[in-house]
VEXDREN-2710 file (C-alpha; in Angstrom, 1 decimal):
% VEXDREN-2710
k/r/px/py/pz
1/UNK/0.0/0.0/0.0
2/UNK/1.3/3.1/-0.6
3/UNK/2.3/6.2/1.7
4/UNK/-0.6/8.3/2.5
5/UNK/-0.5/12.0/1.9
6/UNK/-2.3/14.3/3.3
7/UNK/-4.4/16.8/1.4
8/UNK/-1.7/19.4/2.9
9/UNK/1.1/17.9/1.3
10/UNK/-0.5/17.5/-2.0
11/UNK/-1.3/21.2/-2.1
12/UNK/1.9/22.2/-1.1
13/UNK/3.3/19.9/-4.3
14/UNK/0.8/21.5/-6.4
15/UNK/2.0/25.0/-5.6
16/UNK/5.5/23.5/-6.8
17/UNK/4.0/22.3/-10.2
18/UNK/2.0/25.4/-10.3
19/UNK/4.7/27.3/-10.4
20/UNK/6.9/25.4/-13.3
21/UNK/3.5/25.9/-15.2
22/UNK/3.5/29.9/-15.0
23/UNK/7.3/29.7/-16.1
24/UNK/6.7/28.3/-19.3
25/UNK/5.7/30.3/-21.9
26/UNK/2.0/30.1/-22.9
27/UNK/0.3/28.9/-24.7
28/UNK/1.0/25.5/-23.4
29/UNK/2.7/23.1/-26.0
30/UNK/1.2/19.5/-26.0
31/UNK/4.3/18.4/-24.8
32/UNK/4.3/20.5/-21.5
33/UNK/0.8/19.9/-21.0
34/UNK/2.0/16.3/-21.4
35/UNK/5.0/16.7/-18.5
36/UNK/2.2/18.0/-16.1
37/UNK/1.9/15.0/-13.1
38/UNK/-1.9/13.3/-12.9
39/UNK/-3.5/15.4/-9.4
40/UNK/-4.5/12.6/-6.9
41/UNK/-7.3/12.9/-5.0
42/UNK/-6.7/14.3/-1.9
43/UNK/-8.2/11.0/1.0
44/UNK/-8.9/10.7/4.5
45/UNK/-6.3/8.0/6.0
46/UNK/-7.7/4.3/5.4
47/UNK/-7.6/2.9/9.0
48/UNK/-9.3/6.0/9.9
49/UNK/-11.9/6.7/7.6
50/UNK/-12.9/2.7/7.9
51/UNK/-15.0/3.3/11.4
52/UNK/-16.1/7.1/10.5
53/UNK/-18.9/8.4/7.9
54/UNK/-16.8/11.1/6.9
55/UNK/-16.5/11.9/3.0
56/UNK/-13.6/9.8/1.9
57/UNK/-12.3/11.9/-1.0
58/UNK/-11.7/15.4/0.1
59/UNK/-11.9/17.4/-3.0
60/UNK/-8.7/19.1/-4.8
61/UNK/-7.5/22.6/-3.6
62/UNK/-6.9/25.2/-5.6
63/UNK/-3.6/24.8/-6.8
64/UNK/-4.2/20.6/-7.2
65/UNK/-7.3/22.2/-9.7
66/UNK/-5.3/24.5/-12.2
67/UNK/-2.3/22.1/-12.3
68/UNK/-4.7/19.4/-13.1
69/UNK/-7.6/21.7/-16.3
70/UNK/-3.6/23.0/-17.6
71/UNK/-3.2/19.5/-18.5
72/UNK/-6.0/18.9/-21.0
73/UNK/-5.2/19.8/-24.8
74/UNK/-8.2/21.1/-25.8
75/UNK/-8.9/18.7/-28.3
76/UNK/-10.9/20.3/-31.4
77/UNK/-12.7/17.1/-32.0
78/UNK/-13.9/17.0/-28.0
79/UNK/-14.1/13.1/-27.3
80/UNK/-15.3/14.2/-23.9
81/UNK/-18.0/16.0/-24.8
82/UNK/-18.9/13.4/-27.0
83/UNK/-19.0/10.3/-24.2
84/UNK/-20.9/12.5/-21.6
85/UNK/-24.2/11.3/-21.6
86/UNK/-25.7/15.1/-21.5
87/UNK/-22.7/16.9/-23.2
88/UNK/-21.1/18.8/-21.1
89/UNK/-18.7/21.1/-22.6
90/UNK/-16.3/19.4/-21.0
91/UNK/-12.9/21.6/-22.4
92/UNK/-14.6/25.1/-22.0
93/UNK/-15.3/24.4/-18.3
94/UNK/-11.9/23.1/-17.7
95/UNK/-10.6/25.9/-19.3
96/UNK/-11.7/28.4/-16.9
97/UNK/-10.4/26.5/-13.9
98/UNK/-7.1/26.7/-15.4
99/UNK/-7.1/30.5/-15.5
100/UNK/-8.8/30.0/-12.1
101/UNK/-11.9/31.6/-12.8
102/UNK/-14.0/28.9/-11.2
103/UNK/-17.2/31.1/-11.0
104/UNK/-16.9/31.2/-14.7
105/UNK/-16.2/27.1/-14.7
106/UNK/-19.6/26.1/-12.7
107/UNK/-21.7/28.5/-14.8
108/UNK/-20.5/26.7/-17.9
109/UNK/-21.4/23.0/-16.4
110/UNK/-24.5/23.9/-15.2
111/UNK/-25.6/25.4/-19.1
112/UNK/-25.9/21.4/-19.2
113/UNK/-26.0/19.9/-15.9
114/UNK/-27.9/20.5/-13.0
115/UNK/-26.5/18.1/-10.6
116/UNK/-22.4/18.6/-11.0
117/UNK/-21.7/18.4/-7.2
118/UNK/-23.3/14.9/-7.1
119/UNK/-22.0/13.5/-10.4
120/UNK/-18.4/14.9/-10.0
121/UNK/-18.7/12.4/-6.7
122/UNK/-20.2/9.3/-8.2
123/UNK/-20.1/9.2/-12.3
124/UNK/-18.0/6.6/-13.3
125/UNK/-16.2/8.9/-15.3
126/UNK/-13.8/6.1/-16.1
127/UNK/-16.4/4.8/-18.7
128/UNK/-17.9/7.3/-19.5
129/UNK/-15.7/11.5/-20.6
130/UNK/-12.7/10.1/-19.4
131/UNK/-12.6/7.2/-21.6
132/UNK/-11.9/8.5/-24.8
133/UNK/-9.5/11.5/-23.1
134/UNK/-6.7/12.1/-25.5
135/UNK/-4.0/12.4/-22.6
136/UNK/-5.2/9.3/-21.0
137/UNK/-4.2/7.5/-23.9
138/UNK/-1.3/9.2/-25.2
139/UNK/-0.8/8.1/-21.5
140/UNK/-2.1/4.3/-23.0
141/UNK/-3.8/4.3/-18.9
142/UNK/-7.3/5.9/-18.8
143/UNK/-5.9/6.9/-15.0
144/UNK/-3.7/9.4/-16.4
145/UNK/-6.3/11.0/-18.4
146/UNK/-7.7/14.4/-17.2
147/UNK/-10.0/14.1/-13.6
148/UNK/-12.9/15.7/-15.1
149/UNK/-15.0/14.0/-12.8
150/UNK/-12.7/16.0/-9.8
151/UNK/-13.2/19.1/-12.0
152/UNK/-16.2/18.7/-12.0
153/UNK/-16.3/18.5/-8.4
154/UNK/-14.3/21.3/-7.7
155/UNK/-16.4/24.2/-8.9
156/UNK/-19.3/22.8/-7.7
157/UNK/-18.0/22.4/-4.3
158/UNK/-15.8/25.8/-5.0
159/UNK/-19.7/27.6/-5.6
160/UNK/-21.4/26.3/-2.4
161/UNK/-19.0/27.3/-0.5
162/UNK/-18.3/30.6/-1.6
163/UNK/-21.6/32.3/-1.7
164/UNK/-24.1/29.3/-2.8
165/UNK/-25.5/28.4/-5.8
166/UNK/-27.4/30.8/-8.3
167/UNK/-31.0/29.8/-8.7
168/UNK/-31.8/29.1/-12.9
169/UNK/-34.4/31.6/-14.3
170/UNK/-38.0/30.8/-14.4
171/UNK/-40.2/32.3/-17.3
172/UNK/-43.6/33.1/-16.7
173/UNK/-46.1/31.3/-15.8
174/UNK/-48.3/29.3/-18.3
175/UNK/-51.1/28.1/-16.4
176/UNK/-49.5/24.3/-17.4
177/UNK/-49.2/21.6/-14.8
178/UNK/-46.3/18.6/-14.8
179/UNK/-46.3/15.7/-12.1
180/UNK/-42.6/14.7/-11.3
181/UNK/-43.0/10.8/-10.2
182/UNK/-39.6/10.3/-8.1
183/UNK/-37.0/12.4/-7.0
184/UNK/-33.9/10.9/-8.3
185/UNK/-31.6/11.6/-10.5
186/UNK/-33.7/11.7/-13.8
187/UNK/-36.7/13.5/-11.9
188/UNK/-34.9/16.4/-10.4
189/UNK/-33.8/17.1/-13.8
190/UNK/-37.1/16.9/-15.1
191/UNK/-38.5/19.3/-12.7
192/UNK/-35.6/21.9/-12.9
193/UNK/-36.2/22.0/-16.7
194/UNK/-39.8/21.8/-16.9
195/UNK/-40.0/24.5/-14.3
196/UNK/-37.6/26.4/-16.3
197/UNK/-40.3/27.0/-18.8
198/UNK/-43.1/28.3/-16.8
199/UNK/-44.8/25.5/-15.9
200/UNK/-46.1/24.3/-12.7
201/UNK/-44.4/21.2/-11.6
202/UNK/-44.9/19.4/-8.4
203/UNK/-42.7/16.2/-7.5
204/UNK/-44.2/13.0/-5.8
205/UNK/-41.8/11.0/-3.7
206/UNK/-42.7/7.7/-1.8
207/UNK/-40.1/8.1/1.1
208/UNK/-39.9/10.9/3.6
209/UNK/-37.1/12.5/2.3
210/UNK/-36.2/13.3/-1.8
211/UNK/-33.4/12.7/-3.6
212/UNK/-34.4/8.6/-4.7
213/UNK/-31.1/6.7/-4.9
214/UNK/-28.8/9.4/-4.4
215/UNK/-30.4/9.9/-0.8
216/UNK/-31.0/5.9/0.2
217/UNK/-28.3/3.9/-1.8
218/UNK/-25.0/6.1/-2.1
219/UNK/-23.4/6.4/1.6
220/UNK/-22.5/9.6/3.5
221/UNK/-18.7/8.4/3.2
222/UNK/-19.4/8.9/-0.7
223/UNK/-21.7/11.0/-1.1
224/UNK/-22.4/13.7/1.8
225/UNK/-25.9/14.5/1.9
226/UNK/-25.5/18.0/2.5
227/UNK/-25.2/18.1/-1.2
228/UNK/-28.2/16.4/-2.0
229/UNK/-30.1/18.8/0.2
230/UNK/-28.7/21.6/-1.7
231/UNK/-30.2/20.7/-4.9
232/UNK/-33.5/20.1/-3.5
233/UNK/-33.3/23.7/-2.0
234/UNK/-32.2/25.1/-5.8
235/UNK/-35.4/23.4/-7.2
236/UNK/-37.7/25.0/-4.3
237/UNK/-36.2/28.1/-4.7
238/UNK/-37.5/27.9/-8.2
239/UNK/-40.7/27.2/-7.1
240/UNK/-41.2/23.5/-7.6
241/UNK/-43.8/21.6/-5.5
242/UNK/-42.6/18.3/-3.1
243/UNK/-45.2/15.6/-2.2
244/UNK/-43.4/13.5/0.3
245/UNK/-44.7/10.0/1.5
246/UNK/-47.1/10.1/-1.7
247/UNK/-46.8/6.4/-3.6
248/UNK/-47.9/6.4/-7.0
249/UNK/-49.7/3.6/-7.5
250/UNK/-51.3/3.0/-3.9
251/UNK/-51.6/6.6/-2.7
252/UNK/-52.9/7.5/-5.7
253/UNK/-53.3/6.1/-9.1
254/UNK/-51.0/7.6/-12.3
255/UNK/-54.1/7.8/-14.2
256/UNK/-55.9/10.0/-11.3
257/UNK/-52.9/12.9/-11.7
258/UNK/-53.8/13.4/-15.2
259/UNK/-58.0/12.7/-15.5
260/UNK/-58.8/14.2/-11.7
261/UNK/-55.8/16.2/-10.8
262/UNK/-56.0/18.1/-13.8
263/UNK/-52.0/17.5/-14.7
264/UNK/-51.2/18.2/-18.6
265/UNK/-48.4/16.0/-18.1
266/UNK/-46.7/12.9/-16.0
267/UNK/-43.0/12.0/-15.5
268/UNK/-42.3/8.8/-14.5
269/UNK/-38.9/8.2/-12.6
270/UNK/-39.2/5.5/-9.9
271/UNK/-36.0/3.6/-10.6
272/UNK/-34.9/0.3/-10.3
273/UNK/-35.6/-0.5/-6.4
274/UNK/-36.6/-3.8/-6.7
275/UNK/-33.9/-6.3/-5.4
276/UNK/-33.1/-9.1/-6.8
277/UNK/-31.6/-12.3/-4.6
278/UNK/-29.5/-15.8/-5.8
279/UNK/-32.9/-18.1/-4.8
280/UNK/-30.3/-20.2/-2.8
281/UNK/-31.4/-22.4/0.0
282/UNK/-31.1/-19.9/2.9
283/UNK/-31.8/-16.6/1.9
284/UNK/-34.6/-16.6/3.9
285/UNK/-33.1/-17.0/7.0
286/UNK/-32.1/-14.2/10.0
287/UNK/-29.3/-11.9/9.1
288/UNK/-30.1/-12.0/5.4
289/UNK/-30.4/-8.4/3.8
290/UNK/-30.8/-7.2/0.4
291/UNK/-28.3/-4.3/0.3
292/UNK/-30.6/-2.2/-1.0
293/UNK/-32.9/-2.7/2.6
294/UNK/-29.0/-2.7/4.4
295/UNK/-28.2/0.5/2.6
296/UNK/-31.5/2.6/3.0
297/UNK/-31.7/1.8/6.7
298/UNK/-27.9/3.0/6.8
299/UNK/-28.6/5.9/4.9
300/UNK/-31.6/7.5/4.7
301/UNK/-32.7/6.4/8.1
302/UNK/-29.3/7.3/9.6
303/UNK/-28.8/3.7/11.5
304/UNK/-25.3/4.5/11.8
305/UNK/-26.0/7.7/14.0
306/UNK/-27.1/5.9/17.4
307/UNK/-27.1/8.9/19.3
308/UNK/-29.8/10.6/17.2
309/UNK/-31.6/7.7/15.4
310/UNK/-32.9/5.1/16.5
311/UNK/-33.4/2.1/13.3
312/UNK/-33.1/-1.4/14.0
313/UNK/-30.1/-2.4/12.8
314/UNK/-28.7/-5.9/12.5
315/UNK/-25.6/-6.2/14.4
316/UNK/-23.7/-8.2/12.1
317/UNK/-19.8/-8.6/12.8
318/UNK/-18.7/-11.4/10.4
319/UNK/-20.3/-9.8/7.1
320/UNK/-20.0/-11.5/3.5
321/UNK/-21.4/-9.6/0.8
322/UNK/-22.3/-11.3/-2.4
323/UNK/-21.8/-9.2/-5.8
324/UNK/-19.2/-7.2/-7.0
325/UNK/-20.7/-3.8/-8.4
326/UNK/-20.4/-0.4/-6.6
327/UNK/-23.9/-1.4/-4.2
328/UNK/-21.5/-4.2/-3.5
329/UNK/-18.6/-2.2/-2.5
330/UNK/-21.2/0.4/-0.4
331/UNK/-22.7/-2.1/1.2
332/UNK/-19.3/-3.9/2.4
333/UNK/-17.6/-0.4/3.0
334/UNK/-20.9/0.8/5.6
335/UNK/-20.7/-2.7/7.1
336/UNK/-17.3/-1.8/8.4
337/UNK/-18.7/1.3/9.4
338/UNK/-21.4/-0.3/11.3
339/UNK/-19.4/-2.3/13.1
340/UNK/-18.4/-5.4/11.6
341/UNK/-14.8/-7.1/12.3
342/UNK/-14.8/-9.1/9.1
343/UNK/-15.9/-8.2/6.1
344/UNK/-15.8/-10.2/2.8
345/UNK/-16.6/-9.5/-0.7
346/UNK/-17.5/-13.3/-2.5
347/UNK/-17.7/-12.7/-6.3
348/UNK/-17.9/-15.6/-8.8
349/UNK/-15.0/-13.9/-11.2
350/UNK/-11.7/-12.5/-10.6
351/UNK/-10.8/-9.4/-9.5
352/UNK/-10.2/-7.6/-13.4
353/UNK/-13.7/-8.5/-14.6
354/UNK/-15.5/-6.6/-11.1
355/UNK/-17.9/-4.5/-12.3
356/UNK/-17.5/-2.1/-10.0
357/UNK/-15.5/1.2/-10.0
358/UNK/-11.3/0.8/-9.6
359/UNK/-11.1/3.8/-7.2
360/UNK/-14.3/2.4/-5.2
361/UNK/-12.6/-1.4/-5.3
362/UNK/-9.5/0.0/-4.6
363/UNK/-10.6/2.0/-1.5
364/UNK/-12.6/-0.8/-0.3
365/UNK/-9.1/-2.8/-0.3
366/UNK/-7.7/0.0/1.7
367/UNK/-10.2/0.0/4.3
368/UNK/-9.6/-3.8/5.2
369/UNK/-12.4/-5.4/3.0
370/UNK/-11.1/-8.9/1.8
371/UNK/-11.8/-10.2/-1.6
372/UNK/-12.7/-13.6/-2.1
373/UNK/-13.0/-14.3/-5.8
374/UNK/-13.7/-17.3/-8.2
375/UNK/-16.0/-18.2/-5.4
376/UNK/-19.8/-18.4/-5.2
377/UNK/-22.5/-19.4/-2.7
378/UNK/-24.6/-22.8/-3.2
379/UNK/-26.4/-22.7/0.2
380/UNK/-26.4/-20.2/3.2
381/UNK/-26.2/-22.1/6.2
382/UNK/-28.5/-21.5/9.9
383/UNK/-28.2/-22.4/13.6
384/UNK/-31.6/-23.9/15.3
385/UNK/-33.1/-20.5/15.6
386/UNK/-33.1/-19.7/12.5
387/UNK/-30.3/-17.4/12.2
388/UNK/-27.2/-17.1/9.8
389/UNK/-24.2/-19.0/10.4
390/UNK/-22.0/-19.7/7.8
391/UNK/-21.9/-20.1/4.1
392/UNK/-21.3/-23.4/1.5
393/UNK/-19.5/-21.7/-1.5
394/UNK/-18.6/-23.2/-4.3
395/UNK/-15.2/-22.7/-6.4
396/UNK/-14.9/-21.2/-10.1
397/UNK/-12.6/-20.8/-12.5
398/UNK/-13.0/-19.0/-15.7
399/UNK/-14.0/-20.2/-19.0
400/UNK/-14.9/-19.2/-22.5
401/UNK/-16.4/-15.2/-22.8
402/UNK/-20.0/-15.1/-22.8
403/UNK/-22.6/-13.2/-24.7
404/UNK/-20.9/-9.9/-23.6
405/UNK/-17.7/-11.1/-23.9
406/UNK/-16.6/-11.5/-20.1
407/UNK/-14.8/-15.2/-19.0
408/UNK/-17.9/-17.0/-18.0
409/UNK/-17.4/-18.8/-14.8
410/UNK/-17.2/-22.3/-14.6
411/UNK/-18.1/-24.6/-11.7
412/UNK/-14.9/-26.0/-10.0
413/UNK/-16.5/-29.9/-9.0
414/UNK/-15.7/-31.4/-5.7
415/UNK/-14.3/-28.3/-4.1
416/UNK/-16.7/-26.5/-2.0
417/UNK/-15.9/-25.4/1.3
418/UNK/-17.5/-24.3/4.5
419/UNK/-16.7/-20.4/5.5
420/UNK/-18.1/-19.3/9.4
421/UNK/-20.6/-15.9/8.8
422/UNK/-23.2/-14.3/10.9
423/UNK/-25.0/-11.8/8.1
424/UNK/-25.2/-12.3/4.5
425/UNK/-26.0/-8.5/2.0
426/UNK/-27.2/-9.8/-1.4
427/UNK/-25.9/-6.9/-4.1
428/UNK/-26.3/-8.9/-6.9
429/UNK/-28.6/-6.0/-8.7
430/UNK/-31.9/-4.9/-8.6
431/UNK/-35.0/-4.5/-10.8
432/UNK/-37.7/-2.3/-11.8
433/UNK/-40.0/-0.6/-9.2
434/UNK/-43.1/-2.9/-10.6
435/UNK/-46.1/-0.7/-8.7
436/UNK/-46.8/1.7/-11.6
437/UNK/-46.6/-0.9/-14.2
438/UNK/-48.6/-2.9/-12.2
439/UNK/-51.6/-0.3/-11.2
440/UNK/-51.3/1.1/-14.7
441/UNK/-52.2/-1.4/-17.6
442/UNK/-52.2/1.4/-20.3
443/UNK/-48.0/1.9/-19.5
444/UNK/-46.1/-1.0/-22.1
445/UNK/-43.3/-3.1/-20.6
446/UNK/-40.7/-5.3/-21.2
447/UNK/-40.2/-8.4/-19.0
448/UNK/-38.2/-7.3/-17.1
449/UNK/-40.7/-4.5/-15.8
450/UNK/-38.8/-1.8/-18.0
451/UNK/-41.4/1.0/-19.1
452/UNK/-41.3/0.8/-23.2
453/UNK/-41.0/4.2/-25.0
454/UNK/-43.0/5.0/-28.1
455/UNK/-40.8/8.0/-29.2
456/UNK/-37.3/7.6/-27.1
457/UNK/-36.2/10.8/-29.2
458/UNK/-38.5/12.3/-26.2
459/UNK/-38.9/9.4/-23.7
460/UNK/-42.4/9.3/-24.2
461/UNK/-44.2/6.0/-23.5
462/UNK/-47.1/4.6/-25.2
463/UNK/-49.3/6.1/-22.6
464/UNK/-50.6/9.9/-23.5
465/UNK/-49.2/12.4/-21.5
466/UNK/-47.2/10.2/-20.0
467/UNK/-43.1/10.3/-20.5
468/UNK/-40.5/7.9/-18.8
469/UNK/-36.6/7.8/-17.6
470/UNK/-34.0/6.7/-15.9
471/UNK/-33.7/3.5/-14.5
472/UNK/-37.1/2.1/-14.7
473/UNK/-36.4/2.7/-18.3
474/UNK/-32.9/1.5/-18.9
475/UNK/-32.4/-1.0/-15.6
476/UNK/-30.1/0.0/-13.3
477/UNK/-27.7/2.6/-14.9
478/UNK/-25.8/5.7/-13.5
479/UNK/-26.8/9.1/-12.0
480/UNK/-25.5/11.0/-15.2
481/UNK/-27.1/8.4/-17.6
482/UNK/-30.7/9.2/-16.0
483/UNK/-29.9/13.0/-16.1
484/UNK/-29.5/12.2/-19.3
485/UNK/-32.9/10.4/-19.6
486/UNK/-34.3/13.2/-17.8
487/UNK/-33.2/15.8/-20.1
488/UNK/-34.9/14.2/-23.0
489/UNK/-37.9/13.3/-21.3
490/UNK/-38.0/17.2/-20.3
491/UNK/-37.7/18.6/-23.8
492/UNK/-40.7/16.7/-24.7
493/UNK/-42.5/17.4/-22.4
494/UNK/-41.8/21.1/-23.0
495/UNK/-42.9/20.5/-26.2
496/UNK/-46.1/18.9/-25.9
497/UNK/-46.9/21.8/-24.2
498/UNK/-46.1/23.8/-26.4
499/UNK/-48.8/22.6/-28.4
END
């Protein structure tokens, strides 16, 4: 492991770099721009930040920001902008951090994106801007390319703290009405755009508190929900509507908001919260979550703040989490927080075909979270009362690629083994939030529970009035992808309208 530096030290080598930078001569040459180290991310110290709920990554200073925009080239063909999912202009932005006029920087991201302070934090940027960065691969290691992600961060974070965020413009009124179903990713940006326009938009959430997945599945350690809170305040500054506790579908029907309620037009954004589990023997027994339950009683019921909140809590302290996606790594990383002395990670492949983010894998390794790979579950195994204690897994190896081209795993015969466990999380993914679909026979789905579109040019379903996004349209996916989602779903909505 290597030496931890504090976020002190790495401003104090910025400054250093900083300086070489305003003694060349400018403009920068590819070449200099090329010399310029990658910024790391500033980190709380592993064995630390392993019991605590304090944001891991710390955000760049100053300096660490305007060493790390002077390295990207400016590409005239943009490959950034071009993998974003809403098309940020990814250069301009970074631009004006490098001549450190961050004001200037947010106002740019936010002609785009609405939510930069979140998705800086939890994009996979990786796969996504950063893939296709031209320094990265001159680099030939998508690590070295340009943090746009941790730019992205910066002014965000560099706004709120400095003043607070502008509220967008609202035009006059138009006497038009827009339910907001959800208030995740895809539906906040739904309301700040529709809102944008005049119209009168009120959002419906089913849990006490907004913010959908962003609120209940991404910790406090990742994700602080301070910032969540200050986007919700943005979007009733602009005069949007909330309806908390409100469950489309029971509460009332989808079809009342638009024939009783008089709404001109429904956006549907309940995500995918349905989880899905192995159907092993055992997975009903005591200490058996799905991480989804594990997560939302962590974090949007606060379970980890005993002094304040009072959830039941499982008091797991020998914790194997099955999967090996970022719910996975959240799940594993809060149980640690929570308490547990051992915490294992069992995922049927090896460690380079985990789905889940480097940096998150990476600082789940840091924190004491032990991979167990090529390994699976066939049975979980209980005590006479009924409760968890211990695990039958199975070995793997890995075969031929499958259908999408991964090693599929093969079944290692005669050499499972016994492993001692007192709480099992299942994070092996989750699927659609069934209770509109179910309540509303005019909405088209797949079989999967997925909402069909009739015009995806708009997200509009086959349903009038009614539009669609995020992940109860494209299965679980990423916060940016469902901004993206939004966005569309937003302008046609805008458009019908309109008309």
């Amino acid at each position: 492991m290597s030496e931890h530096l504090t976020r002190e030290q790495l401003d104090a080598a910025a400054k250093v770099e900083l300086e070489k930078i305003n003694a060349l001569p400018k403009p920068l040459k590819p070449k200099d721009k090329n010399a310029i180290p990658a910024q790391p991310m500033p980190q709380l110290e592993p064995s630390y930040r392993a019991r605590v709920m304090e944001e891991v990554a710390q955000g760049y200073t100053e300096a660490q920001a305007i060493v790390e925009a002077n390295r990207c080239l400016a590409c005239k063909n943009q490959p950034c902008v071009e993998s974003c999912p809403v098309h940020i202009d990814i250069p301009a932005f970074i631009a004006k951090i490098a001549e450190g006029d961050f004001k200037a920087a947010i106002a740019k991201i936010k002609e785009t994106s609405l939510l930069p302070a979140i998705c800086g934090r939890v994009c996979p940027q990786e796969r996504q801007c950063q893939m296709n960065c031209t320094m990265g691969k001159m680099h030939k290691d998508v690590n070295q390319a340009v943090a746009i992600g941790r730019l992205e961060r910066f002014a965000a974070d560099y706004e709120r703290n400095n003043g607070g965020a502008s509220v967008p413009a609202v035009k006059p009124a138009t006497g038009k009405k827009v339910a907001v179903i959800g208030s995740g990713p895809a539906g906040l940006v739904v309301a700040a755009d529709v809102r944008r326009e005049g119209h009168d938009v009120t959002i419906f959430e089913a849990f006490h508190k907004l913010g959908g997945v962003v609120r209940y599945g991404i910790p406090e350690f990742r994700l602080p929900k301070k910032i969540v809170d200050n986007e919700i305040e943005s979007l009733a500054a602009m005069g949007v509507k909330f309806e908390t506790n409100f469950v489309i579908g029971r509460t009332r029907k989808l079809k009342d908001l638009i024939e009783k309620d008089g709404f001109d037009a429904v956006f549907v954004g309940t995500g995918a919260g349905l989880p899905l589990f192995m159907n092993i023997e055992g997975e009903n027994l005591v200490g058996v979550f799905a991480a989804n339950e594990y997560l939302t009683r962590a974090n949007l019921m606060r379970a980890y703040d005993k002094e304040h909140a009072d959830t039941p809590m499982w008091p797991g302290k020998n914790v194997v989490v099955l999967g090996g996606g970022n719910v996975a790594m959240d799940a594993a990383r809060m149980a640690l927080r929570l308490g547990a002395e051992k915490v294992r990670i069992v995922y049927r492949r090896s460690m380079n075909e985990l789905p889940a983010r480097k940096e998150e894998v990476l600082h789940a390794q840091e924190e004491g979270v032990e991979f167990c790979v090529l390994q699976n579950p066939a049975k979980i195994l209980g005590d006479e009362a009924g409760h968890v204690r211990g695990m039958l897994v199975d070995k793997y190896e890995l075969g031929e690629p499958d259908e999408k081209g991964r090693p599929r795993p093969v079944k290692v015969e005669g050499a499972s083994f016994e492993i001692e466990c007192d709480t099992v999380l299942v994070a092996i993914g989750n699927g659609s939030n069934p209770l509109i679909s179910n309540t509303t026979p005019e909405l088209s789905v797949d079989k999967k529970g997925h909402i069909l579109l009739e015009d995806a040019t708009a997200n509009k379903t086959f349903m009038e009035k009614v539009y669609a996004g995020g992940d109860i349209v494209l299965g679980a996916a990423t916060v940016i992808l469902a901004m993206g989602e939004g966005r569309r779903a937003a302008a046609g909505i805008n458009e019908f309208l309109k008309k």
